[in-house]
mmCIF file of the C-alpha atoms, coordinates in Angstrom:
data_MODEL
# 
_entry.id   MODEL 
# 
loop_
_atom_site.group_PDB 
_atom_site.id 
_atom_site.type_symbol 
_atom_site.label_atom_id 
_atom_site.label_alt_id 
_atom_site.label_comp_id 
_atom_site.label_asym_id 
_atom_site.label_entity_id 
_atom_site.label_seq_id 
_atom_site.pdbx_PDB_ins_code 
_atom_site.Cartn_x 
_atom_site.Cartn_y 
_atom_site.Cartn_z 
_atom_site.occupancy 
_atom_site.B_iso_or_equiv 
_atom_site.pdbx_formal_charge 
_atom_site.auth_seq_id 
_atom_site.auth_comp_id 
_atom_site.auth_asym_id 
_atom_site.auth_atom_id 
_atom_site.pdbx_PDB_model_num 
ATOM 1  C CA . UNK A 1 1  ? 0.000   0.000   0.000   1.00 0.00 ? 1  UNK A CA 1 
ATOM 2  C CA . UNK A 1 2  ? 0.727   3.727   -0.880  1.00 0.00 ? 2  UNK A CA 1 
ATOM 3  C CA . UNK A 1 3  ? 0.512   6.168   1.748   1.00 0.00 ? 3  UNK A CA 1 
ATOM 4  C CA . UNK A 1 4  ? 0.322   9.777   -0.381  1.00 0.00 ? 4  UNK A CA 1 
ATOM 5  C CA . UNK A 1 5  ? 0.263   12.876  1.518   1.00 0.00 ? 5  UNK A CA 1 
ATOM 6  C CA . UNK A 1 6  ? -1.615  15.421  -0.619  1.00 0.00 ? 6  UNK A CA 1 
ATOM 7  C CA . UNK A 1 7  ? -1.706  18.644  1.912   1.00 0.00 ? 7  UNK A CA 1 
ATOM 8  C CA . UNK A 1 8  ? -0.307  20.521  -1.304  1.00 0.00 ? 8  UNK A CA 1 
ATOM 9  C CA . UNK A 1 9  ? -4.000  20.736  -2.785  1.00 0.00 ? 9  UNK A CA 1 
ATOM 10 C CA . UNK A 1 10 ? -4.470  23.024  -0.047  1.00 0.00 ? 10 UNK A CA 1 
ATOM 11 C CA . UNK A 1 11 ? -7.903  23.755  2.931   1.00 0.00 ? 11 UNK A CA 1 
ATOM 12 C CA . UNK A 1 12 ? -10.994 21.309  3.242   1.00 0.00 ? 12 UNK A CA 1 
ATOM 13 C CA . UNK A 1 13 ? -12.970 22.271  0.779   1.00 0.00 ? 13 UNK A CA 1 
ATOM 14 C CA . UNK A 1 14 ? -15.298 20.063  -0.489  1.00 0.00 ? 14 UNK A CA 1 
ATOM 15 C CA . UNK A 1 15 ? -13.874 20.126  -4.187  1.00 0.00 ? 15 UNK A CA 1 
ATOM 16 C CA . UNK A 1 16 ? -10.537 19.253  -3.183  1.00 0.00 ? 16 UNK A CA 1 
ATOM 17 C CA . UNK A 1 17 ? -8.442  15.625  -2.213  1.00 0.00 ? 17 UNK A CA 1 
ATOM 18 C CA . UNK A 1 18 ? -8.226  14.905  1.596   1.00 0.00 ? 18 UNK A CA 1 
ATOM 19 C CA . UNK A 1 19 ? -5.091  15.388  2.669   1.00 0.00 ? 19 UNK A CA 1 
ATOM 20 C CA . UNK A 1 20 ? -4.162  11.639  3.391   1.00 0.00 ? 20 UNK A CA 1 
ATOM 21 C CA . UNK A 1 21 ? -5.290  8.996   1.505   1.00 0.00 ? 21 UNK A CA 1 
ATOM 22 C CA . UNK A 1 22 ? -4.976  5.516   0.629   1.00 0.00 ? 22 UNK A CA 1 
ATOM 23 C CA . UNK A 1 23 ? -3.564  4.196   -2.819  1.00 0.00 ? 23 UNK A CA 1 
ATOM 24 C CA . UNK A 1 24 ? -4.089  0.272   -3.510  1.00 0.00 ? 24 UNK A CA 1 
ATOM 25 C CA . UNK A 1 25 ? -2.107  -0.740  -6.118  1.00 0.00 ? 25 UNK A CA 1 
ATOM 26 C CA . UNK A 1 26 ? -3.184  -4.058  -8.458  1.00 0.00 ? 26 UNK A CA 1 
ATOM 27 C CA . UNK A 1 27 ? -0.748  -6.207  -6.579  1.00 0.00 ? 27 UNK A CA 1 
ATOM 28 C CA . UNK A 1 28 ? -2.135  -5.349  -3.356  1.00 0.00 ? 28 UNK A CA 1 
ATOM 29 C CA . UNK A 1 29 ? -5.546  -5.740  -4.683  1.00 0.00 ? 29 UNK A CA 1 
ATOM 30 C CA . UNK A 1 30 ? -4.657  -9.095  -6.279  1.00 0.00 ? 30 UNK A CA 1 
ATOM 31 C CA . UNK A 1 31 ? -2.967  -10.723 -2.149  1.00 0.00 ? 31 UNK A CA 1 
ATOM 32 C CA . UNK A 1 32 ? -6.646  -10.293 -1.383  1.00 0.00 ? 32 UNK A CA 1 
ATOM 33 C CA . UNK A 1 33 ? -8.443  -13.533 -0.634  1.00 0.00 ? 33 UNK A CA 1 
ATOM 34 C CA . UNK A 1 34 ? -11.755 -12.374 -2.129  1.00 0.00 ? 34 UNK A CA 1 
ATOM 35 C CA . UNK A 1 35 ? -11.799 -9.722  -5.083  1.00 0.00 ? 35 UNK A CA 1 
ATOM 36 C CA . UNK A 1 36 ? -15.473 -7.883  -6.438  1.00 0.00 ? 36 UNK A CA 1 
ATOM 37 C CA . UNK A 1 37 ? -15.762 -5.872  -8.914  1.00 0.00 ? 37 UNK A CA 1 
ATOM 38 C CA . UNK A 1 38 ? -19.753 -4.046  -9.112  1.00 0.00 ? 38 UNK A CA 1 
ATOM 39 C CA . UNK A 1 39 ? -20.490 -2.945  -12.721 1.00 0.00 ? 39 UNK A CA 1 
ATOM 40 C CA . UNK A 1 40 ? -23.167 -0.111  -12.309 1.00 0.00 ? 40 UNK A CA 1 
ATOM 41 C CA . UNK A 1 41 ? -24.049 0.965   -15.474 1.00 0.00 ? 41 UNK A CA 1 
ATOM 42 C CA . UNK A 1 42 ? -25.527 -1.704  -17.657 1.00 0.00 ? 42 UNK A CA 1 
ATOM 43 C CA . UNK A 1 43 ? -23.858 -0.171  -20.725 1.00 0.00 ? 43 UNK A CA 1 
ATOM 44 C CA . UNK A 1 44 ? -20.427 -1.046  -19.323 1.00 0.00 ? 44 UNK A CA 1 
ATOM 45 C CA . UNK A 1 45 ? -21.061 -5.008  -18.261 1.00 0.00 ? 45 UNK A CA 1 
ATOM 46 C CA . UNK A 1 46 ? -20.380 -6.346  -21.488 1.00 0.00 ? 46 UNK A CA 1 
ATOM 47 C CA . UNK A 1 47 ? -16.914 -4.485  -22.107 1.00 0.00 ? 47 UNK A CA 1 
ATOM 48 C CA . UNK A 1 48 ? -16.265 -5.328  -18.239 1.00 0.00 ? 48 UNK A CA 1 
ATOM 49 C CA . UNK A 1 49 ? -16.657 -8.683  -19.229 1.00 0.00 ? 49 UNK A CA 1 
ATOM 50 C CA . UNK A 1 50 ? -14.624 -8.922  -22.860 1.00 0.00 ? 50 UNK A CA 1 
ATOM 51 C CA . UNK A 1 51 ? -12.218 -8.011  -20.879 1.00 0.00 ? 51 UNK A CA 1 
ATOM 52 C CA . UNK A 1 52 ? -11.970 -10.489 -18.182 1.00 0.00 ? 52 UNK A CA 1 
ATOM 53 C CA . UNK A 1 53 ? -12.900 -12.894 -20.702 1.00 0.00 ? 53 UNK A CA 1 
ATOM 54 C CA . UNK A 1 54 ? -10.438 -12.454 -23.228 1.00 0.00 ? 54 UNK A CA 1 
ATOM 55 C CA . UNK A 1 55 ? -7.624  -11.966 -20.495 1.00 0.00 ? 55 UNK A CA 1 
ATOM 56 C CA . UNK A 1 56 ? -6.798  -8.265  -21.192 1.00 0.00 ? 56 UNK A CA 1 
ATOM 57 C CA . UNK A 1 57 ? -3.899  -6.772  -19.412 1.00 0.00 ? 57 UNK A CA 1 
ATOM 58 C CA . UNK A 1 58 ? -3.972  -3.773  -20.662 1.00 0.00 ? 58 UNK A CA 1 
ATOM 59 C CA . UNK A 1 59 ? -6.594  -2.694  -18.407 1.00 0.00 ? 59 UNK A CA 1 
ATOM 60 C CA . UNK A 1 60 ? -5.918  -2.608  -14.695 1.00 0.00 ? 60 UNK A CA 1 
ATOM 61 C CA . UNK A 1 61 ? -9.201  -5.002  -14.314 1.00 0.00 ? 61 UNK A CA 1 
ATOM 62 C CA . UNK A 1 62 ? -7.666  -7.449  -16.318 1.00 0.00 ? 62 UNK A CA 1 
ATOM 63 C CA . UNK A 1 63 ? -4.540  -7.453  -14.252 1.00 0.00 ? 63 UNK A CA 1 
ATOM 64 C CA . UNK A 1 64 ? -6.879  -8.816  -11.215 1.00 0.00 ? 64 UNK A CA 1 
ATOM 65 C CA . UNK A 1 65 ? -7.011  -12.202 -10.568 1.00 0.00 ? 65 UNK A CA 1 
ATOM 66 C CA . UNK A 1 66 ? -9.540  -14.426 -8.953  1.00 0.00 ? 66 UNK A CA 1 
ATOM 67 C CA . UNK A 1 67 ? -12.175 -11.611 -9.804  1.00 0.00 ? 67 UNK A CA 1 
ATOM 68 C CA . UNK A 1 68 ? -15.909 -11.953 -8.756  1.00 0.00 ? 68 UNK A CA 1 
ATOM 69 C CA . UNK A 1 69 ? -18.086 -10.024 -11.499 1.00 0.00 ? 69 UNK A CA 1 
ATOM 70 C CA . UNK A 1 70 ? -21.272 -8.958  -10.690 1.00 0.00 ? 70 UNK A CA 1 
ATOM 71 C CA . UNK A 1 71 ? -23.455 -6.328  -12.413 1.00 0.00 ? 71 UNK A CA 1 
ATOM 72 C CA . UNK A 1 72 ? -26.340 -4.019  -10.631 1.00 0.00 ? 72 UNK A CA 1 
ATOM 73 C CA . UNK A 1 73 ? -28.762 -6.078  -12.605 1.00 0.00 ? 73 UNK A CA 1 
ATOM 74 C CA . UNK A 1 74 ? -27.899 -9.272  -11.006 1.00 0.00 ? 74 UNK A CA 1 
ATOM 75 C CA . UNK A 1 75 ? -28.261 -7.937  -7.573  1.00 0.00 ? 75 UNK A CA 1 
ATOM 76 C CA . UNK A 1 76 ? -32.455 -7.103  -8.049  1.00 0.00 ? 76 UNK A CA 1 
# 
């Protein structure tokens, strides 16, 4: 994990980063037991799944492994 100080953006407003956050890269993702990925828009599911499907690493998705799928549909 990345630990990124971003106090140069400046106050707390609203518009702007906090001024610590938390950076997960895709190895740190992938040392996870369990791994979810929740498609929202129904326009994006089927290019969410090319990819897993065809093995694309080219996208960070792709680079997951052991990745549970699911789409908003599935879940009503």
């Amino acid at each position: 994990m990345a630990y990124t100080d971003t106090s140069a953006y400046g106050g707390k407003n609203s518009s702007e980063p906090p001024s610590q956050r938390v950076t997960l890269t895709v190895n740190t993702i992938n040392e996870a037991k369990y791994k979810i990925a929740v498609v929202i828009y129904a326009s994006k599911s089927p290019i969410v799944t090319e990819i897993l499907e065809d093995n694309n690493k080219t996208c960070p998705i792709g680079q997951l492994n052991l990745l549970l799928g699911i789409s908003m549909e599935q879940l009503y």
